[in-house]
C-alpha positions as CSV (number, residue, x, y, z in Angstrom):
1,X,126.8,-23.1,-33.3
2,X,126.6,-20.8,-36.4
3,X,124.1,-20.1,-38.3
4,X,123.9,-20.2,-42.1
5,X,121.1,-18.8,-44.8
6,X,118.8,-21.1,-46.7
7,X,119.8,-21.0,-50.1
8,X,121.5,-23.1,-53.1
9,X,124.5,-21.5,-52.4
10,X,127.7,-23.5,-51.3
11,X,128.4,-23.0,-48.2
12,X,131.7,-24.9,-46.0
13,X,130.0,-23.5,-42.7
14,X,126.0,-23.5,-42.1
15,X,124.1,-21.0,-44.0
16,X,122.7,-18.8,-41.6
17,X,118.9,-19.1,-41.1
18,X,116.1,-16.7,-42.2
19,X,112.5,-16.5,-42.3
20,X,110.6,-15.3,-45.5
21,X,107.0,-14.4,-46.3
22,X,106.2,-14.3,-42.5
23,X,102.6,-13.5,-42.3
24,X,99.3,-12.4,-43.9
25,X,97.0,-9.6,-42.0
26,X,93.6,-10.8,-41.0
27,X,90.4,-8.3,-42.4
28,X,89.3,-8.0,-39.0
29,X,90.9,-7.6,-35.7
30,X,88.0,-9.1,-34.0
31,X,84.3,-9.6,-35.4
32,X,82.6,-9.6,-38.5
33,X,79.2,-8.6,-38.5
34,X,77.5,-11.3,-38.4
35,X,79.4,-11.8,-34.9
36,X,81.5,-14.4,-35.8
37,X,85.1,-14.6,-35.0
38,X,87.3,-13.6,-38.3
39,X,90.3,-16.1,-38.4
40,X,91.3,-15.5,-41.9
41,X,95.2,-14.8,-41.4
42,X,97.8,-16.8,-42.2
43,X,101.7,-17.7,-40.8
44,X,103.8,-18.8,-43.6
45,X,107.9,-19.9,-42.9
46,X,110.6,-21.1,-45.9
47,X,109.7,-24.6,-46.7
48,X,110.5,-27.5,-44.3
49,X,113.4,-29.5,-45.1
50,X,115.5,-27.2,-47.3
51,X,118.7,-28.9,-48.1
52,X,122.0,-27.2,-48.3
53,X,124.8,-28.6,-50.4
54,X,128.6,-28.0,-49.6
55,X,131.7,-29.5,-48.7
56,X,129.9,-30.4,-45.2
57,X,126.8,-33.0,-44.7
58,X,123.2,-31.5,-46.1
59,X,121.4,-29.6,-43.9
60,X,118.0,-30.3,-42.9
61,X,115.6,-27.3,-41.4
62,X,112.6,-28.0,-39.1
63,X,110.6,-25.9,-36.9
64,X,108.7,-26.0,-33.6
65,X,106.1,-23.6,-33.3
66,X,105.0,-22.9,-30.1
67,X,106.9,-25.9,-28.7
68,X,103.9,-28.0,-30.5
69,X,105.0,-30.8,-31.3
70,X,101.3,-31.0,-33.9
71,X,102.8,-28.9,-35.8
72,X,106.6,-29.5,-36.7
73,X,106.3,-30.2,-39.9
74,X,104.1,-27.8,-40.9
75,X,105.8,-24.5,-43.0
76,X,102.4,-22.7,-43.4
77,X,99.4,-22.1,-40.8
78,X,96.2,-20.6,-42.3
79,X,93.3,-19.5,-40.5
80,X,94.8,-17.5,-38.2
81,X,93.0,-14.5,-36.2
82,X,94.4,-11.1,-35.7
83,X,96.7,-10.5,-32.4
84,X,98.2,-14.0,-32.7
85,X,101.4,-14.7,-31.7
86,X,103.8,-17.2,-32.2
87,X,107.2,-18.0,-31.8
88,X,108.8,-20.2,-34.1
89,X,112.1,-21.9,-33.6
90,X,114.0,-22.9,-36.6
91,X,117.5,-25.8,-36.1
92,X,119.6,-26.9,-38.9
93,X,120.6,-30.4,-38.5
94,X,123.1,-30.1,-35.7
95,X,120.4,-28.5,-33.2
96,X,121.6,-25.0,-33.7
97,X,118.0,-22.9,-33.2
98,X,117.6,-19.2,-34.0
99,X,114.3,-18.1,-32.5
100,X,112.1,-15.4,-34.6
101,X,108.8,-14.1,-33.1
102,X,105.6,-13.9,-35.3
103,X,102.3,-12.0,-35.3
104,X,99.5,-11.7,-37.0
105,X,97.6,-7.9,-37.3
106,X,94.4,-6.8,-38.9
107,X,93.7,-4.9,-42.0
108,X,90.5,-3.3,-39.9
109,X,90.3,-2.8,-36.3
110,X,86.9,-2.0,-34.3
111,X,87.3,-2.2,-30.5
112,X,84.9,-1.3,-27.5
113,X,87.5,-0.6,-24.8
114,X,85.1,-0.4,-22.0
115,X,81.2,-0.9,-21.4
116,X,80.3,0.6,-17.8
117,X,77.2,2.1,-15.4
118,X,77.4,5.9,-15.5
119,X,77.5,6.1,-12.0
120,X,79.8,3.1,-10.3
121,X,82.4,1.8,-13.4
122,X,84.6,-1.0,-13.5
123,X,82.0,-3.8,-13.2
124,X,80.0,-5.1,-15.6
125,X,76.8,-6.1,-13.5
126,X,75.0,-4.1,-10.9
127,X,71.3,-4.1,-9.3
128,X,68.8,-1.1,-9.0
129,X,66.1,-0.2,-7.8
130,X,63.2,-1.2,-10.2
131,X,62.3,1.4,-12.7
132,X,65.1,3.5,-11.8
133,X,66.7,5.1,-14.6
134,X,70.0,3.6,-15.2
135,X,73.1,4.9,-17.3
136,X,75.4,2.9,-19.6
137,X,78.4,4.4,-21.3
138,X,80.6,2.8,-23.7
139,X,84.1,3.5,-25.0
140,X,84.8,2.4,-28.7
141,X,86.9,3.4,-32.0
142,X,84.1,1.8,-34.6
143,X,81.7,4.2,-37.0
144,X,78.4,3.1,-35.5
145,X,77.2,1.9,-32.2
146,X,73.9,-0.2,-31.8
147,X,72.6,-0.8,-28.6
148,X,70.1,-4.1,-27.8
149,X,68.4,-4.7,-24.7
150,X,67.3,-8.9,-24.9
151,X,67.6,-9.2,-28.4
152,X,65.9,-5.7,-29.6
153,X,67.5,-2.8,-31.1
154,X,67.1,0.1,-28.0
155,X,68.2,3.9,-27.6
156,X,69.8,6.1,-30.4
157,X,72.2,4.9,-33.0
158,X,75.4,6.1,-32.7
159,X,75.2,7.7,-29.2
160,X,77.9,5.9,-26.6
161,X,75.4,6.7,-23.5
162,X,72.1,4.9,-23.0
163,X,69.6,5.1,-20.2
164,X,67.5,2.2,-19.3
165,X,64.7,1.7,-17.5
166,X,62.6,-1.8,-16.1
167,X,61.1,-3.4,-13.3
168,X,63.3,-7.1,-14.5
169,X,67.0,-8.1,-15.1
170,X,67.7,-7.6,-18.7
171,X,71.0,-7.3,-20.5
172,X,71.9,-4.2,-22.5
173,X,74.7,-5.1,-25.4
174,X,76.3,-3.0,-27.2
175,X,77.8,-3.6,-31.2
176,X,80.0,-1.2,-32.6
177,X,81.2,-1.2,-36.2
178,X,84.0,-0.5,-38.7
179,X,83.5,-1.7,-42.7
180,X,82.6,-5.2,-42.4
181,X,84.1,-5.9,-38.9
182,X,82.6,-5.2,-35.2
183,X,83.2,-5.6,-31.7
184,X,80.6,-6.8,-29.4
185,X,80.2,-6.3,-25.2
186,X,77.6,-6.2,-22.8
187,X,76.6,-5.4,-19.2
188,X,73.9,-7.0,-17.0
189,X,71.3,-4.3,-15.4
190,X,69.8,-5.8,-12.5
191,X,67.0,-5.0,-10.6
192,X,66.1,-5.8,-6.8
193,X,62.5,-7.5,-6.3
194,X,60.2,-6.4,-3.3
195,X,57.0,-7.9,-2.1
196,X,54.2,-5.5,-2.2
197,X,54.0,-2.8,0.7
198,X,50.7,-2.5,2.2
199,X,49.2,0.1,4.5
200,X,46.7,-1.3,7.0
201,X,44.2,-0.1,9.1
202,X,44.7,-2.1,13.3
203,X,42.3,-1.7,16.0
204,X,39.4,-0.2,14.1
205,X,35.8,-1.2,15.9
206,X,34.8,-0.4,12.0
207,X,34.8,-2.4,8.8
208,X,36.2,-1.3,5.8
209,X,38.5,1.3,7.3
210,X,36.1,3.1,8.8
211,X,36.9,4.7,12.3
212,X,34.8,7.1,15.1
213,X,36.3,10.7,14.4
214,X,37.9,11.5,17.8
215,X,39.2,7.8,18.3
216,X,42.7,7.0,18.4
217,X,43.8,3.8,16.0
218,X,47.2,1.9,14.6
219,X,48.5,2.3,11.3
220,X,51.0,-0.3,10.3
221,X,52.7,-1.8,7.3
222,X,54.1,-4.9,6.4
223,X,57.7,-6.0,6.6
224,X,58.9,-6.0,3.2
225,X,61.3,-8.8,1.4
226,X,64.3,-8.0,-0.6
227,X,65.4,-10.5,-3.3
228,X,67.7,-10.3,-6.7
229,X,68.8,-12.9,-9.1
230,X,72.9,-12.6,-7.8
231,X,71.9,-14.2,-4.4
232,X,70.8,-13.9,-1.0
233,X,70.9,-10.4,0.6
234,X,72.1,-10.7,4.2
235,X,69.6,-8.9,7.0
236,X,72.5,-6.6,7.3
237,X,72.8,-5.4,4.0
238,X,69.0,-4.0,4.2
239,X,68.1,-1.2,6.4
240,X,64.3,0.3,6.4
241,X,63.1,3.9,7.2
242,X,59.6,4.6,7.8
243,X,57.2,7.4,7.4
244,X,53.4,8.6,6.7
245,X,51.6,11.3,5.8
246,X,48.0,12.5,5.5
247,X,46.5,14.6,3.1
248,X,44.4,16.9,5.6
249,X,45.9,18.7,8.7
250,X,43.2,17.4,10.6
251,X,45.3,14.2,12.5
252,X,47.3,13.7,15.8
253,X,50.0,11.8,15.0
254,X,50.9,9.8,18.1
255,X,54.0,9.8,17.9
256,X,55.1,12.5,16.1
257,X,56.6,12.8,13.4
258,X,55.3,9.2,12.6
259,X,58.6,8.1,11.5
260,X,57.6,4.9,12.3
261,X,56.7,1.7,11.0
262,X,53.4,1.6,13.3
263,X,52.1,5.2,14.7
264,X,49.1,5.8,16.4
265,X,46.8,8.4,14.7
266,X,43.7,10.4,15.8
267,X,41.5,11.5,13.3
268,X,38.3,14.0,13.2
269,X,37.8,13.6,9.4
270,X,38.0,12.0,6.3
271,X,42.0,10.8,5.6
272,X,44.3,9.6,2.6
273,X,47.2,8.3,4.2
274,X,50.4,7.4,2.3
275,X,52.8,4.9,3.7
276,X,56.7,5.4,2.7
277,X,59.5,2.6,3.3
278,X,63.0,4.1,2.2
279,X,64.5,0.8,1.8
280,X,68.8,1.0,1.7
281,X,70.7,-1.9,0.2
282,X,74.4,-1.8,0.6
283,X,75.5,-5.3,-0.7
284,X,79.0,-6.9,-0.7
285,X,79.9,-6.2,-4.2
286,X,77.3,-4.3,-5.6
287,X,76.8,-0.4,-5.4
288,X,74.8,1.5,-2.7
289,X,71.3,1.8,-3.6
290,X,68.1,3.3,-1.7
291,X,64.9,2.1,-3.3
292,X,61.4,4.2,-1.9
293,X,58.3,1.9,-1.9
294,X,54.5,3.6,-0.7
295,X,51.5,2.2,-0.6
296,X,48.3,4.8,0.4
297,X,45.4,4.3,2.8
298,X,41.8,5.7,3.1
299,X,40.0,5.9,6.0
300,X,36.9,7.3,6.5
301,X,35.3,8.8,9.9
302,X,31.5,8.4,11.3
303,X,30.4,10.0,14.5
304,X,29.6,7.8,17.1
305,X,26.2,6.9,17.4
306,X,23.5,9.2,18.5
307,X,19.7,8.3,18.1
308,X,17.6,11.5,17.9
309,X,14.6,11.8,20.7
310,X,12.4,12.0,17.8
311,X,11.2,13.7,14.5
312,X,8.3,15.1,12.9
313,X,7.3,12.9,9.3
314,X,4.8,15.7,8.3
315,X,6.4,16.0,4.2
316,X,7.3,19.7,5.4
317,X,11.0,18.5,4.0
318,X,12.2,18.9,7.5
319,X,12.8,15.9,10.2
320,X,10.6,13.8,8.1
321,X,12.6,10.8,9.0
322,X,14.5,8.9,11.8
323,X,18.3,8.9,11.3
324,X,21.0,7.5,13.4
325,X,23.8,9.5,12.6
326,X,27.0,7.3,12.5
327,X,25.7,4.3,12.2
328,X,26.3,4.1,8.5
329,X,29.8,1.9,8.2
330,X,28.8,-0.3,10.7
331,X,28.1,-4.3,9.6
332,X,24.9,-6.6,10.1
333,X,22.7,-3.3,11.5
334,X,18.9,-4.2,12.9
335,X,16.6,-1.4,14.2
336,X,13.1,-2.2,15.7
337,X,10.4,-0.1,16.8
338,X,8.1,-1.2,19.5
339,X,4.9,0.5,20.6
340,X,4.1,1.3,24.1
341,X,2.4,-2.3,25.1
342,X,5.9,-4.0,23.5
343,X,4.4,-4.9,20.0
344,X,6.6,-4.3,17.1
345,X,5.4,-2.3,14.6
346,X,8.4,-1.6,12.3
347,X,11.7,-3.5,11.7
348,X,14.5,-3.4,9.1
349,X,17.9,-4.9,8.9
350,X,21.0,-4.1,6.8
351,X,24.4,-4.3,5.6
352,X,27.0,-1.5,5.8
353,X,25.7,1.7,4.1
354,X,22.1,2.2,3.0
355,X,18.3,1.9,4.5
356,X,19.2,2.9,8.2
357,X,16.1,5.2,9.0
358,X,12.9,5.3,9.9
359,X,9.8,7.4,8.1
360,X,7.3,6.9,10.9
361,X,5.3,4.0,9.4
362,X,4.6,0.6,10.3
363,X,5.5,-2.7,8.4
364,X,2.4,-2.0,5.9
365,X,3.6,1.1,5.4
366,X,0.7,2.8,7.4
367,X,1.9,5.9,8.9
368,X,2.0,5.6,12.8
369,X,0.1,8.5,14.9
370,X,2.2,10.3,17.4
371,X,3.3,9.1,20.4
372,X,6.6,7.8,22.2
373,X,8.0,4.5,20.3
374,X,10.7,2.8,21.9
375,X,13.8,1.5,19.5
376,X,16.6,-1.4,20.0
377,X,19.4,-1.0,17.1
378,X,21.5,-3.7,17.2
379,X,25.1,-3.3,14.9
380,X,28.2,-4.9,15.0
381,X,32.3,-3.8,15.6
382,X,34.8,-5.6,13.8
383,X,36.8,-6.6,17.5
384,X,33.9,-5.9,19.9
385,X,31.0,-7.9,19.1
386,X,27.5,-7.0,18.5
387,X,26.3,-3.7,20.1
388,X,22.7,-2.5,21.3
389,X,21.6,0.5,21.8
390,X,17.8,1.4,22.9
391,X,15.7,4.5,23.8
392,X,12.6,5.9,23.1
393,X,11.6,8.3,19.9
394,X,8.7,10.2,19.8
395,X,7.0,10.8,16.6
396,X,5.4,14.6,16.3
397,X,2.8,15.1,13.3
């Protein structure tokens, strides 16, 4: 085949083809700022149909663009957006094609080449730990940048890094701009869930996590659950690594170092514990992270109990009353006082702290003379029942 130009020109072989007025630039190459997609180019070929006159047949000219089919008879497409392509194939009446490639450009172009974590790049959703501080950079050619975490404006304008920071999933967008066009991306911050560690307290006799200074109890905590919104973490993906510490020198860790989820623990006085679970995730497709949860503790020591022989309730300030030392932090506590024939002549009952002594009187509130009383306290342990104790106290005025 040869080709031939369109023109009014005689011709006694085929004009050879040619394509005129080929395109119009779009005003933006991606966005406007509104966020919608500007489509505002246009394709534009010679006119379908153009008939050459000579000493051979006319010549008709149509054109396949694309190889659709749509849009054969078509010389002109409008609404076009920037960084399309099309090739257009142009035959004269006799099938003889010539093939011309056409594309569309903008007049403004804005583009974010890249939105990534600061510290693991080339994905575009990863999970922390919650209320880690996380790092977003992005790479763009706009004027401005404008960051949005759900919907509301976050960080500094202009600034291609961000830090976030959150206990939920949120997703952090990022808008840059050039004129009246912008380009848009975003990146999803996840965060791993955990149900609450808890530090307890085992084997106390006590309530309230209260203990006998020189006793040797369990601390434990709990197992704790891993979840995130991408899926189900496999057992083997999560490793734990436990430790405590106290707040006083005063302990015998048992073992020790209580790098353990459940150590024993001897204790001669009052004790903060704090409970730490170094949790390490190392999912499939996600990055390495190693979350710390704690949770503290607070036990408090009582002597074990030890009635005094007696006192002397005289108002000298001194012995005046009958104390049981460590029975305070004991539950449902009952003391009685008996004479020497077996009558009662005092009796009180409690709860945990509060009211556990005796000022020598009887249940009218007469003081007693001296003599030798005899007592039965009665107080209960948490795992050993109801206790008893009994004695004699002698009263000295």
């Amino acid at each position: 085949c040869s080709s031939a130009q369109v023109s009014t020109t005689l011709y006694n072989t085929y004009p050879e083809l040619s394509i005129k007025n080929t395109s119009g630039n779009a005003s933006c190459n991606k966005f406007n700022l509104d966020g919608q997609i500007v489509s505002d180019g246009w394709i534009y070929v010679t006119d379908i149909s153009q008939q050459v006159t000579g000493t051979i047949d006319p010549i008709y000219y149509t054109f396949e663009w694309d190889g659709d089919d749509s849009l054969s008879d078509v010389a002109r497409i409008d609404d076009v957006t920037a960084g399309s392509h099309y090739v257009v194939i142009a035959m004269d009446g006799t099938h003889c094609p010539d093939t011309f490639y056409l594309e569309v450009v903008a007049t403004t172009t804005v583009l974010i080449d890249s939105i990534y974590f600061s510290e693991t790049h080339n994905i575009k959703e990863d999970y922390f730990c919650p209320n880690d501080l996380v790092g977003v950079n992005v790479e763009e050619d706009g004027e401005s940048v404008t960051w949005a975490q759900n919907s509301s404006i976050v960080g500094d304008l202009n600034s291609p890094f961000i830090e976030v920071t959150g206990a939920e999933d949120v997703i952090l967008s990022v808008r840059s701009e050039f004129g009246n066009c912008a380009d848009f991306d975003s990146i999803k911050v996840g965060r791993y869930q955990f149900t609450p560690l808890q530090a307890t307290l085992k084997d106390t006799t006590l309530t309230d996590n209260i203990v006998i200074a020189g006793n040797k109890v369990l601390l434990t905590m709990n197992d704790v659950d891993v979840t995130y919104s991408a899926g189900v973490l496999p057992d083997e993906n999560i490793n734990s690594f436990y430790t405590w510490t106290a707040n006083n020198s005063g302990v015998v860790w048992q073992p020790a170092p209580p790098d353990t989820i459940s150590p024993h623990v001897i204790l001669f006085g009052n004790t903060v514990f704090t409970a730490y679970d170094s949790i390490i995730i190392t999912p499939d497709t996600y990055s390495k992270q190693t979350c710390l949860l704690t949770d503290t503790l607070s036990v408090t020591t009582v002597s074990d109990i030890e009635p005094p022989s007696g006192f002397s309730p005289n108002g000298d300030g001194k012995y005046d009353v009958w104390t049981i030392d460590g029975i305070d932090g004991y539950s449902n506590i009952s003391m009685q006082i008996f004479n020497r024939w077996g009558g009662l002549v005092w009796e009180h009952t409690s709860g945990i702290y509060g009211g556990n002594e005796w000022d020598g009187t009887n249940a009218k509130g007469k003081p007693l003379p001296s003599g030798t009383y005899y007592y039965v306290v009665n107080y209960s342990r948490e795992e050993s029942g109801t206790n008893t104790i009994t004695g004699p106290v002698t009263i000295l005025r």
